[in-house]
C-alpha positions in Angstrom: -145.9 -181.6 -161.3 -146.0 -179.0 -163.8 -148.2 -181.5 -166.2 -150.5 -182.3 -163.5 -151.4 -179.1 -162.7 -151.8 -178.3 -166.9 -154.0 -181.3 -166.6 -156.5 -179.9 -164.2 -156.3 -176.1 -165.6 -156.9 -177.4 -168.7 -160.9 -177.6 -168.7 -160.9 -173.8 -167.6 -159.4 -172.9 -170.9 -163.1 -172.7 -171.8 -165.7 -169.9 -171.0 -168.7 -172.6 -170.6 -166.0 -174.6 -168.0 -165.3 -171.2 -165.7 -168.9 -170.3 -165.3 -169.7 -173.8 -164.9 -167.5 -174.2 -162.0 -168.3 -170.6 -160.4 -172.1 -172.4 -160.6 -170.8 -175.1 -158.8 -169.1 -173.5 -155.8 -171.9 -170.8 -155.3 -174.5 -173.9 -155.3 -172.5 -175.9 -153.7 -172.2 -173.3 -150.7 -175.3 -172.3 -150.0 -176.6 -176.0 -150.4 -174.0 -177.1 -147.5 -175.1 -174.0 -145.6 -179.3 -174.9 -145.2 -177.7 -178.7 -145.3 -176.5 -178.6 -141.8 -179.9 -176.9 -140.5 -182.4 -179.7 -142.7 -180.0 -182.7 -141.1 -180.3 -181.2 -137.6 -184.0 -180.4 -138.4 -184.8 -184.0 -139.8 -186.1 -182.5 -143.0 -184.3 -184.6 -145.5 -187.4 -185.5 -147.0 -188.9 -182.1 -147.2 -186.0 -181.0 -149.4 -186.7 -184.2 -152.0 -190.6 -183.1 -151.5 -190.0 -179.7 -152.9 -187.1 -180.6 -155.2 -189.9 -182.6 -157.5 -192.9 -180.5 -156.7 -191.5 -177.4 -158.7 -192.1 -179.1 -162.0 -195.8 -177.9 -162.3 -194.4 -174.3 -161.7 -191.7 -174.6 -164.3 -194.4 -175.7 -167.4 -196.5 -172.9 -165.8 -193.9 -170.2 -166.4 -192.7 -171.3 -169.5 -196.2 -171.3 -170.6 -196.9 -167.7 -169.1 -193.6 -166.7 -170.4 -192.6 -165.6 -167.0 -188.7 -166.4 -165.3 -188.9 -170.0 -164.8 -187.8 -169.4 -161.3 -190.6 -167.9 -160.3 -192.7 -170.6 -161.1 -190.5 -173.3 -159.6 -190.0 -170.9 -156.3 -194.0 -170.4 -156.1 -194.4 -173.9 -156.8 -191.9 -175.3 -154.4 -193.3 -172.7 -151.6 -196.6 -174.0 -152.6 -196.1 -178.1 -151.5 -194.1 -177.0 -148.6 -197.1 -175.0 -147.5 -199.6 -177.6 -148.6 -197.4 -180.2 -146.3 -197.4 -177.8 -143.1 -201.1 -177.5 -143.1 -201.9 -180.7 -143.9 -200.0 -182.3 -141.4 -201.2 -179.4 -139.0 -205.0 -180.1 -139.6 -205.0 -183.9 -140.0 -203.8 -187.3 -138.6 -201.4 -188.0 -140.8 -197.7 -187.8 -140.1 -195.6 -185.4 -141.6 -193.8 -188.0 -143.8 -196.2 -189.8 -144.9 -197.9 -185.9 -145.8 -194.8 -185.2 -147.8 -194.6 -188.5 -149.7 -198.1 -187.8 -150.9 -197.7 -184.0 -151.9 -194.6 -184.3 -153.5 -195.4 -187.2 -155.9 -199.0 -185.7 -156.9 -196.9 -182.7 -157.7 -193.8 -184.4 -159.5 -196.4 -186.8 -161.3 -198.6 -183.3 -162.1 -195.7 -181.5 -163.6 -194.9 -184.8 -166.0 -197.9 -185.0 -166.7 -198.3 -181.2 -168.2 -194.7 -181.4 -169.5 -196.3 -184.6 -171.9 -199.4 -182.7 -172.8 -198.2 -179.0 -173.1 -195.6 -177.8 -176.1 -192.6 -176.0 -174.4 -189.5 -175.2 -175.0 -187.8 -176.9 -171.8 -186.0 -180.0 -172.0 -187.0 -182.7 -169.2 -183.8 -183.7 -169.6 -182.1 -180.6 -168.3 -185.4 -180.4 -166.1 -184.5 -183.4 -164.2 -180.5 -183.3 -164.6 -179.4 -179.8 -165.0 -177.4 -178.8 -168.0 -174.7 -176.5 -166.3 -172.2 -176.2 -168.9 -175.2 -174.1 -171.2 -175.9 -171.2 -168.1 -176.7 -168.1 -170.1 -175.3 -164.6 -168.8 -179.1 -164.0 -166.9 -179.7 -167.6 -165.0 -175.8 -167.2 -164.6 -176.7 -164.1 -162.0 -180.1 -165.2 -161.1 -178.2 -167.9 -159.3 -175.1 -165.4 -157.7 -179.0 -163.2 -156.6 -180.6 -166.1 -155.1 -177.5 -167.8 -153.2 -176.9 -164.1 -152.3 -180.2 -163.6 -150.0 -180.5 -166.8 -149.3 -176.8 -166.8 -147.3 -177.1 -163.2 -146.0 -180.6 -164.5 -144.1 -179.2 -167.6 -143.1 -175.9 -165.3 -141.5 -178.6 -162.7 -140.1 -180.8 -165.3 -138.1 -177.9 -168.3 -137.8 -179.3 -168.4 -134.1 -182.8 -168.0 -134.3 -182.8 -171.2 -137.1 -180.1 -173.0 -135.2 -182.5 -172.9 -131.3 -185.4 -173.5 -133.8 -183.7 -177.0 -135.4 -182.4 -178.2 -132.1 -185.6 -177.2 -129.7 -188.5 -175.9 -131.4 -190.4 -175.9 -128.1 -187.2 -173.8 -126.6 -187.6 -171.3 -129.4 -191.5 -171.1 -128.7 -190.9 -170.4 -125.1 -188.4 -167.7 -124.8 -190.1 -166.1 -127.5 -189.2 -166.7 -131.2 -191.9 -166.5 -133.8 -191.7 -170.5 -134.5 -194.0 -170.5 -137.2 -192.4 -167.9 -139.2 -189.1 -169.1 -138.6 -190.5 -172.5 -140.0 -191.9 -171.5 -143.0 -188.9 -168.6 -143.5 -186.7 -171.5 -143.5 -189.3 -173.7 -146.0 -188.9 -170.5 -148.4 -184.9 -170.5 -147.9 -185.5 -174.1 -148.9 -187.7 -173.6 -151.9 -185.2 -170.5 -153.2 -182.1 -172.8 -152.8 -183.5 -175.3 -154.9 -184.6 -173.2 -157.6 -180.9 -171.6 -157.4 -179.3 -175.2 -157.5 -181.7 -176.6 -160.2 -179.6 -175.3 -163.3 -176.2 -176.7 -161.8 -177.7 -180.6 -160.7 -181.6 -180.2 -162.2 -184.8 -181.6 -160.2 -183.8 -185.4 -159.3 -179.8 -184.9 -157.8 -180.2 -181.5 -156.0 -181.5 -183.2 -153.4 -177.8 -184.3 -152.8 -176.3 -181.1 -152.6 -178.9 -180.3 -150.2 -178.0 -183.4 -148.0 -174.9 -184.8 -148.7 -172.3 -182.2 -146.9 -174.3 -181.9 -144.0 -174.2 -185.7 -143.5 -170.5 -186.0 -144.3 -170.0 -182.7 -141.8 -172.9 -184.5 -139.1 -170.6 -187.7 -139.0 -167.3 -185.5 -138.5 -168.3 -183.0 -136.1 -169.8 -182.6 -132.9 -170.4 -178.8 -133.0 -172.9 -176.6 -135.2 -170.2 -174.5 -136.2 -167.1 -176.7 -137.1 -170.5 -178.6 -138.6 -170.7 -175.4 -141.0 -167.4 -175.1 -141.8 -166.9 -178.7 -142.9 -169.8 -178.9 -144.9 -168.3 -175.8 -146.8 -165.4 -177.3 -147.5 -167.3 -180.9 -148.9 -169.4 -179.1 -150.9 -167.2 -176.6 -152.7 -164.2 -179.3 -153.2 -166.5 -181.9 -154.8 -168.1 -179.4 -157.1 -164.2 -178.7 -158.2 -163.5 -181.9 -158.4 -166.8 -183.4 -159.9 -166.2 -180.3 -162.4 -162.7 -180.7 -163.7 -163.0 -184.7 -163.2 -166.5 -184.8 -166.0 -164.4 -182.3 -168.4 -161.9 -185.7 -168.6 -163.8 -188.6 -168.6 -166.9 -186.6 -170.8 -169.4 -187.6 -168.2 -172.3 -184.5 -167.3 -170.9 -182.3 -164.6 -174.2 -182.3 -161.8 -174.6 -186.2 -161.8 -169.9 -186.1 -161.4 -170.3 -183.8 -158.8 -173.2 -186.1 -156.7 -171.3 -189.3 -157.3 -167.7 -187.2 -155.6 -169.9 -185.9 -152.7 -171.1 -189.7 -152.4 -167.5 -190.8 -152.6 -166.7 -188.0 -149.4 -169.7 -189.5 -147.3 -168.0 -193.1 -147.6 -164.9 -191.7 -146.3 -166.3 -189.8 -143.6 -168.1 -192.3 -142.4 -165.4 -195.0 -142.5 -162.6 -192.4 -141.3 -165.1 -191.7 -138.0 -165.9 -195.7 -137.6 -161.9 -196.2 -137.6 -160.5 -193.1 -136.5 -162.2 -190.9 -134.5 -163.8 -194.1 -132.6 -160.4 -195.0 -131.2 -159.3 -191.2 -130.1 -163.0 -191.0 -128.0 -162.4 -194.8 -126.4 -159.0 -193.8 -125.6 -159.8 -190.5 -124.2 -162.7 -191.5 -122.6 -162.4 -195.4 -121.6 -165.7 -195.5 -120.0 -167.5 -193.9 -123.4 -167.9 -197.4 -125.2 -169.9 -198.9 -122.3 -171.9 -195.7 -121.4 -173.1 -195.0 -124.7 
């Protein structure tokens, strides 16, 4: 027992390994958070749509010699602004609106990363390289996970009527459309919190992956929450300590363990939780 547990402390030995994992668990918690709003909102896509369009505001700060993440967070605000009036002010469905914005973005940024001399790597770009967080992105990301959480906890309610029944929202009241782009810009600043830990192309998984594995679990919002917490934040501990071992990069480890959770949810609520409802509620199978 003793050598198993040695096994598994061992990568924390390192400096690099402890903030790698602290990375991890903060971006893995407030990715599960705004995941359980974007599954119940339908907005899967909008997260992949901003994910890739903050490219073009990366090579723009680097150039500028500006925080990167202000680039990528006025970039990412940018297509998800672009997408809401577009679809507002044309025929075109939101999807397809997204699909279009998000590529001319992504392709943009590539584009400009080919053309202009900087001193960003696409490879970390696209993948993340969380095991070389300096000291400044290191609190940058604790800052942004920080806001981004306490407004999520401030308005849960006002986001949570908004996902479920945006027409319900707009009649007792609620501001709808700031609530829909507040929780656009919640979007855009979680991706540019997550983007060192996964990079561009997996932190789309984060953003999806526990709220799917909590969706096919739970049947309330809050045990939702709480489940999607606990996928996120075991996987990046698990995808951490597990790529220290087999030498693999830590973001794409951490993806492939969440995908590993979504299989077992989804078989363990085919098998298991199947049987408890038809045996509870006999009639349930031929009602449903």
């Amino acid at each position: 027992m003793s050598d198993f547990i040695d096994l598994l402390m061992a990568p924390f030995a390192f400096p690099f390994m402890q903030k790698a994992l602290i990375t991890a668990i903060v971006s893995g918690t407030v990715c599960a958070i705004l995941s359980c709003f974007l599954v119940l909102k339908g907005w899967s896509l909008m997260g992949d749509a901003i994910s890739h369009a903050v490219l073009p505001g990366i090579i723009i700060a680097s150039l500028l010699g500006i925080p990167l993440a202000i680039g990528a967070f006025a970039s990412g605000l940018f297509c998800a602004v672009a997408t809401g009036y577009l679809k507002e002010n044309s025929r075109i469905k939101e999807d397809t609106v997204m699909g279009i914005v998000f590529s001319g973005m992504f392709a943009i940024g590539l584009v400009m990363f080919a053309k202009i001399d900087t001193e960003q790597h696409l490879t970390h770009i696209l993948f993340g390289d969380i095991l070389g967080i300096t000291d400044s992105e290191f609190k940058q990301i604790l800052l942004f996970a920080g806001i981004t959480i306490a407004i999520i906890l401030l308005k849960r309610k006002d986001f949570m009527l908004y996902c479920f029944d945006p027409n319900q929202a707009r009649v007792i009241g609620l501001p709808v459309k700031l609530i829909h782009y507040g929780l656009l810009s919640l979007l855009a600043l979680t991706i540019v919190a997550s983007l060192q830990a996964v990079g561009i192309i997996l932190v789309i998984a984060m953003l999806i992956s526990p709220g799917i594995i909590a969706f096919v679990l739970c049947r309330s919002f809050g045990k939702m929450l709480v489940v999607a917490i606990i996928a996120s934040v075991t996987s990046s501990v698990i995808g951490t300590i597990l790529s220290f071992h087999i030498n693999a990069t830590t973001g794409p480890t951490i993806v492939v363990t969440q995908a590993v959770y979504f299989v077992i949810a989804l078989l363990y609520s085919k098998l298991v939780l199947a049987r408890k409802r038809s045996q509870t509620n006999p009639q349930s199978i031929h009602t449903a």
